[in-house]
C-alpha positions in Angstrom: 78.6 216.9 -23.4 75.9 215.3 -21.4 73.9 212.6 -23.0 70.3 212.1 -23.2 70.6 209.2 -20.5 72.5 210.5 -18.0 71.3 211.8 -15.2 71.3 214.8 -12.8 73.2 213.3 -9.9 75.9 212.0 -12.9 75.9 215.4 -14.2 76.6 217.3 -10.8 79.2 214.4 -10.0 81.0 215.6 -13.1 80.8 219.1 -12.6 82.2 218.7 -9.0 85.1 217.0 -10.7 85.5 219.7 -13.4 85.9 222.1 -10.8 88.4 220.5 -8.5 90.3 220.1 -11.9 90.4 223.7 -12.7 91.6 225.0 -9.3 94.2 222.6 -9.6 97.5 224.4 -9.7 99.1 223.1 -12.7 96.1 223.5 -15.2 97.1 223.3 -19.0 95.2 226.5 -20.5 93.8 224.5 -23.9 92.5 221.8 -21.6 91.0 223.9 -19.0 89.1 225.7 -21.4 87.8 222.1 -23.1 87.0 221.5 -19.2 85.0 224.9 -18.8 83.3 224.6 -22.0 82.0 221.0 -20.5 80.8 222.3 -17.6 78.9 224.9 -19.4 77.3 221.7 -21.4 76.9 220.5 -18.1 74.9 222.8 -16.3 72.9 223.5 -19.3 71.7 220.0 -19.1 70.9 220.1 -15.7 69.3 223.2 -15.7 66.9 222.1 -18.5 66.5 218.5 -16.9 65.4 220.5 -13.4 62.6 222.9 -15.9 61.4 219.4 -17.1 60.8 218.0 -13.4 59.4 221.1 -12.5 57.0 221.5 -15.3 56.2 218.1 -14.6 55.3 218.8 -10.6 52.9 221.7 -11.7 51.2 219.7 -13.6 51.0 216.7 -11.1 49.8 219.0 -8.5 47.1 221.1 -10.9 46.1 217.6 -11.5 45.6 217.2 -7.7 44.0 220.5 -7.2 41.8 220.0 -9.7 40.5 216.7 -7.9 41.1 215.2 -11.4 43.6 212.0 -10.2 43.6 210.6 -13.8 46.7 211.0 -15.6 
């Protein structure tokens, strides 16, 4: 499961790894399912992660728009 701390590039790192582990050939069907249900945690993370950023731009650039620079 991702942690709090770690970060995007980390998460898509793992999840690169994840996957090159699962099309491996000889894939143990208990541990590719523990691999799969990280992933899932995964991309869950980086999904919300990537919401939070871009929340975070629309507010930046309202800000902007709004001629209102103070944060």
């Amino acid at each position: 499961m991702a942690s709090e701390k770690q970060s995007i590039e980390q998460s898509l790192k793992r999840l690169e790894k994840i996957v090159e582990e699962l099309t491996a050939r000889d894939v143990d069907v208990e541990e590719g399912l523990k691999k799969f249900k990280e992933g899932v945690e995964l991309v869950k993370f980086c999904r919300a992660r990537l919401g939070e950023a871009e929340n975070e731009f629309k507010k930046l650039q309202a800000e902007l728009e709004d001629g209102d620079g103070n944060a």
